[in-house]
C-alpha positions in Angstrom: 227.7 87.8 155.5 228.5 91.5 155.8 226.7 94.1 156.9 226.6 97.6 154.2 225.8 100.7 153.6 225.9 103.0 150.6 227.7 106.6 151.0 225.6 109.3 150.2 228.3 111.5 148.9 230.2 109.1 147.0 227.9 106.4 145.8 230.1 103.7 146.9 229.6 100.6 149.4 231.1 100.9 152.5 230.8 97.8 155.2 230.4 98.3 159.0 230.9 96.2 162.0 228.6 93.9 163.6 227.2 90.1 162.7 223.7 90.0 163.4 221.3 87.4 162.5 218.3 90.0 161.0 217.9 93.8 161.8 215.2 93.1 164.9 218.4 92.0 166.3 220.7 94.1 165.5 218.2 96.7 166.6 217.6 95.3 169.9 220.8 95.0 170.9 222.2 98.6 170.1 219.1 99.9 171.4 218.8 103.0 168.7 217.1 103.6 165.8 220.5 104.5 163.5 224.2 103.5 163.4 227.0 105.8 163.5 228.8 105.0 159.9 231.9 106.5 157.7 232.3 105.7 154.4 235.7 104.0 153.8 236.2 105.6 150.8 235.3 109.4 151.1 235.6 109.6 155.0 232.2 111.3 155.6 230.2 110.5 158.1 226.9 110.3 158.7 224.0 108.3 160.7 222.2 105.2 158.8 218.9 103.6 159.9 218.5 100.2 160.3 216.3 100.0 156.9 219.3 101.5 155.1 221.6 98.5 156.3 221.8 95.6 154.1 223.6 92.1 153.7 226.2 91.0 151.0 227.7 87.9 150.6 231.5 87.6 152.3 233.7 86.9 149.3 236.5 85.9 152.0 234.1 82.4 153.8 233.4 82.1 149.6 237.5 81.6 148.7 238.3 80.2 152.1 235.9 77.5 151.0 237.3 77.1 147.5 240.9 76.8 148.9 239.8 74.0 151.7 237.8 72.4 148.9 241.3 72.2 146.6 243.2 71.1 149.8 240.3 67.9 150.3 240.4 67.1 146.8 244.1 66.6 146.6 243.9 64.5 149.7 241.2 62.5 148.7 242.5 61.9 145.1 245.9 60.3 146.0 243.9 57.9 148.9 240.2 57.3 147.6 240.3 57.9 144.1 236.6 58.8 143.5 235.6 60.0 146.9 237.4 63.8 145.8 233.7 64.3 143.8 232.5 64.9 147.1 234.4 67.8 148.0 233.6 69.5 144.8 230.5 70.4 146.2 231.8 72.1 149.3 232.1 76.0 147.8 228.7 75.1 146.6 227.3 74.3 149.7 229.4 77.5 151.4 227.6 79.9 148.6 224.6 78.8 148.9 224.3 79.1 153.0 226.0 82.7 152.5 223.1 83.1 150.1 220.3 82.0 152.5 221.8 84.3 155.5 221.8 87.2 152.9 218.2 86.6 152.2 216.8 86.0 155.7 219.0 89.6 156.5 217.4 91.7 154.0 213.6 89.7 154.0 213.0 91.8 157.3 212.4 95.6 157.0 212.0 97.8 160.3 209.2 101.1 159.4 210.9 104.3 160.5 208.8 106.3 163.1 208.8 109.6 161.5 207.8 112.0 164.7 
């Protein structure tokens, strides 16, 4: 899972740092109400809230999965014969937990406290 933010100048996804579980989190522990971000594609900077953050799916844990999953299966073909079927199911299994921490990410919204 990584954490993104759409630039306001150029309409484009950027990604910052950080792994938090949900935003009550990753509020809590930088103690501010918005993150510092640049946009990797247009350089400008600007400050997001914490409501303006959302989750995407890593595409890197998805191939990393695919490749170990290629890796098994050849294994397992030349010793168990059937037993490879198993391992099939791996970049499935990898999707769909990248899916669930996506969800439970984005489910929580923080209200903005407009003074």
């Amino acid at each position: 899972m990584r954490l993104a933010f759409t630039c306001r100048k150029s309409y484009k996804q950027s990604f910052i740092d950080g792994h938090y579980a949900n935003r009550l989190i990753a509020k809590s522990e930088l103690k501010r109400e918005e993150v510092g971000t640049t946009c990797a594609h247009c350089d400008h900077q600007e400050k997001k809230h914490h409501k303006d953050i959302y989750a995407v799916a890593d595409w890197r844990i998805l191939l990393a999965g695919g490749v170990l999953e290629l890796v098994l299966t050849g294994v397992l073909i030349y010793y168990l014969g059937l037993m490879w079927a198993l391992t099939f199911s791996l970049p499935i299994l990898v999707w769909k937990q990248q899916n669930e921490k996506v969800h439970q990410f984005n489910l929580n919204r923080i209200e903005r406290h407009v003074r």
